[in-house]
N, C-alpha and C positions, 0 to 999 in steps of 0.2 A: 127381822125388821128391815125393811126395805129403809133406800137412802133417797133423798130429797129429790135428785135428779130423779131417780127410778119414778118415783112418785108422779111426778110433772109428765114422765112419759117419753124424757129426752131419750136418747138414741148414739150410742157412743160410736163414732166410724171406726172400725177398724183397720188401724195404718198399714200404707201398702208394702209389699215386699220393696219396691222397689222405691229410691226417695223423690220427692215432692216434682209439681210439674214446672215450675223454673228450671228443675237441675236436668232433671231429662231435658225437658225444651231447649235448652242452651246446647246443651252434648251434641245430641241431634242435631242442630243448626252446626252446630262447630262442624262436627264428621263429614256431612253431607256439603258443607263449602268447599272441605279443604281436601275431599274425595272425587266430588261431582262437578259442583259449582264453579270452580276455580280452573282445570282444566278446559271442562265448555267453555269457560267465558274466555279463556285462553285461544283455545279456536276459533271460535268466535272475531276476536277480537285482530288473530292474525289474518283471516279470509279479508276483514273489512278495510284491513291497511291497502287492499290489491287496489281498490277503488273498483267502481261498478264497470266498468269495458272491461278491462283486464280480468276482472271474477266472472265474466257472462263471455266471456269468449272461453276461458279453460272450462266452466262447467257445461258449455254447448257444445263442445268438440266432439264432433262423431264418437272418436273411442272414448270419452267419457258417458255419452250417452246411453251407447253400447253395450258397458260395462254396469252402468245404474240399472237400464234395463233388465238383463239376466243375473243381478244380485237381486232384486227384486223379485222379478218372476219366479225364477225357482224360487226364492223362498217362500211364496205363495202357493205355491204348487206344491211344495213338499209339506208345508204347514196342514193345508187341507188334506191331500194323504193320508196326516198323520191326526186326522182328527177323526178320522174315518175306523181306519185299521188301530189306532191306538185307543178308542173309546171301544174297540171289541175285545183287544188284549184287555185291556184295564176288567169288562165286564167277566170273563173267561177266567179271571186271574184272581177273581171278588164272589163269583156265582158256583165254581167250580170246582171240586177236587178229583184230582188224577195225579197218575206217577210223575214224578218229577217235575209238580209243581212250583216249588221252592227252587228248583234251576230256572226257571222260565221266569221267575221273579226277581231272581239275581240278572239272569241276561240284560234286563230292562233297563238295570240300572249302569250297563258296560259303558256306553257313550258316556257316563258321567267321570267314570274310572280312567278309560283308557285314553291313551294323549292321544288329539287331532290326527298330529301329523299320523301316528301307526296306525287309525283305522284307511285314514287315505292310501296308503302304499297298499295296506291289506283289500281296499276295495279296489284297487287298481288294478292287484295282481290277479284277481277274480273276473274281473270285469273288460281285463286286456283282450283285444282281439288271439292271442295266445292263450289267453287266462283259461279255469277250469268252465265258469258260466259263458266267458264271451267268446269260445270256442263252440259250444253249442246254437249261441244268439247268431251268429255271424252268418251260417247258409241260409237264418229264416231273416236277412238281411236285419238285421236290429244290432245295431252299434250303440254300446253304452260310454269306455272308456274315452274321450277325449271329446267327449259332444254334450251338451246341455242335460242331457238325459242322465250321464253320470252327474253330474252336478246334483239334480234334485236328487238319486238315489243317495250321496252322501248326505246330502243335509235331511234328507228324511231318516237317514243312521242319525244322524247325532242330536235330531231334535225330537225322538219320538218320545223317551221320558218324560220331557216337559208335559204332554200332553197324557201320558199312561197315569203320571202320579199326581195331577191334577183330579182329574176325572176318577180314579180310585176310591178316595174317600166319599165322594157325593155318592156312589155305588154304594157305598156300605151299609151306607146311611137309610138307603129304600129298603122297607119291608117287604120280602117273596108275598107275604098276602095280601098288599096292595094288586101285585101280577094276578093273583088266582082271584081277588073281588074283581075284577075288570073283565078277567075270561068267564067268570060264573055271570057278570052283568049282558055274556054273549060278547063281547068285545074280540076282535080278530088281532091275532099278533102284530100284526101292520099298525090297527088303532092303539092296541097298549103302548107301542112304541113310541108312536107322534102324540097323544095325546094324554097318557099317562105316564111317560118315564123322560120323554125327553123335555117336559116344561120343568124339571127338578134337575136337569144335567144341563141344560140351556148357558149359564151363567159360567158351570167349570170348564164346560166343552170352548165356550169362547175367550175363557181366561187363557186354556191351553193351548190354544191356538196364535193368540197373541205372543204368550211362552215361545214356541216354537217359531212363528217367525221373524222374533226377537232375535233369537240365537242362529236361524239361518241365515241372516240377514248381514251378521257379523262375522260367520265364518270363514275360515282362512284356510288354517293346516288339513283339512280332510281332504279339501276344495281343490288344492291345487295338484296334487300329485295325480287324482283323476279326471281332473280337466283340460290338461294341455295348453291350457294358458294360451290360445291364438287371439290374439287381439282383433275382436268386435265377431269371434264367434263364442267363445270359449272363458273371456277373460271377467273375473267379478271386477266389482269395484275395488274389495280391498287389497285385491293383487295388484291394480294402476295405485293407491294410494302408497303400498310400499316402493313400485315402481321409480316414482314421481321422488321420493325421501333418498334411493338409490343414487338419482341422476341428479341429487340436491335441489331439486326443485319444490324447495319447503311450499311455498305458495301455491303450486297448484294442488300439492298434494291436501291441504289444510283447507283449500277451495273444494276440493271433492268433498271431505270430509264433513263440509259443512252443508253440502246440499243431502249429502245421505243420513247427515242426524235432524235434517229440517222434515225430509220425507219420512223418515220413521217418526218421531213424534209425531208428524199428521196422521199419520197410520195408525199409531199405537191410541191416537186421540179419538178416533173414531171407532177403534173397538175398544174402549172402556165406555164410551157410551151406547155403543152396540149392548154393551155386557151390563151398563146401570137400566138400560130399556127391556131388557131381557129379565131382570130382576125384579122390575118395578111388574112387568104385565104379567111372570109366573111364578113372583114370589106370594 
């Protein structure tokens, strides 16, 4: 015998694990104020005490500019790298088995394990004009350790898993007989690539890219030990912003700080709609 509601056809939700969206919604607002909000607005707040000449003189100072420059740069240059060679690992690591696979899969995830500062000394000590690589670089005139070019080789070490374990799961997710109807349609590996695998990777690939130069953008401890620190060749931004806290000059250092979280939100804002444009035309 069925019951009254059954009858009518009603429809009983079943409650979620987790409780009601007040209580979430509040948690969430709480967390992210008193994590995110509150800090920024903190910096914020401290840049703005400088007044405007005093804040546009320290963030137009050659060696600030300098410094914005090559944190930026490389981390754009390392990003795209690692969107390259990291969408091959990911593909190689998803498409393939061979020996010691499962090491090459742990490797991936080392930048996440190992502390900043000890991959920096470790890629110093490799990449020194004495080192085991930069002893070889050196007669084919290629200087890595204390020139911008170490720079992006660390941050392309510590930001390539963003982009391997992004792009991973989208991989997993394509059918091999999607590959083989495409070649049996006559389609050239060049075509399957641009026109059948990469409108389905599109969205991770540019998520992972944002991921990583998120993270080069911030980096510190790999950064410094293989860069040399020469101010307005070598120096990032967060090395002047520790500087600047050093010589107690909270103001300017909070004045940097504040142009380089105004450029990365422009930055990060322009590829999430790179990433909702990309979505919308090959989803």
């Amino acid at each position: 015998m069925t019951t009254a509601p059954a009858q009518a056809g009603w429809r009983f939700k079943q409650p979620s694990v987790i409780p009601g969206f007040g209580l979430t919604l509040g948690f969430s607002l709480v967390y992210l104020t008193l994590i995110i909000l509150i800090p920024l607005a903190g910096l914020v707040w401290r840049s703005a005490s400088l007044g405007w000449v005093d804040f546009w003189r320290i963030v137009t100072a050659d060696r600030t500019l300098k410094a914005l420059e090559i944190s930026f740069g490389t981390a754009l240059i390392a990003a795209a790298v690692n969107v390259v060679f990291g969408t091959i690992v990911a593909w190689v690591l998803v498409r393939y088995k061979f020996p010691g696979r499962r090491v090459v899969d742990a490797m991936v995830d080392l930048p996440f394990a190992l502390p900043t500062a000890v991959a920096g000394i470790a890629l110093t000590t490799l990449y020194a004009p004495n080192g085991w690589l930069g002893s070889l670089l050196m007669p084919l005139g290629i200087k890595v350790a204390y020139t911008p070019l170490g720079i992006i080789i660390a941050l392309v070490f510590v930001s390539l898993p963003f982009v391997v374990r992004t792009v991973e799961p989208i991989i997993e997710e394509i059918d091999k007989e999607v590959e083989e109807a495409a070649a049996t349609l006559g389609a050239s590996r060049f075509q399957t690539i641009t026109r059948v695998l990469f409108p389905g990777l599109a969205p991770a690939i540019i998520t992972g890219f944002a991921l990583a130069f998120a993270r080069g953008v911030g980096e510190y401890g790999s950064v410094i030990f293989i860069a040399g620190n020469l101010p307005k060749v070598t120096e990032i931004a967060p090395l002047l912003i520790v500087i600047r806290l050093e010589e107690f000059n909270y103001a300017a250092a909070t004045a940097i700080a504040a142009v380089m979280l105004a450029i990365s939100f422009a930055m990060l804002l322009v590829i999430n709609l790179l990433q909702a444009w990309s979505r919308k035309r090959y989803g």
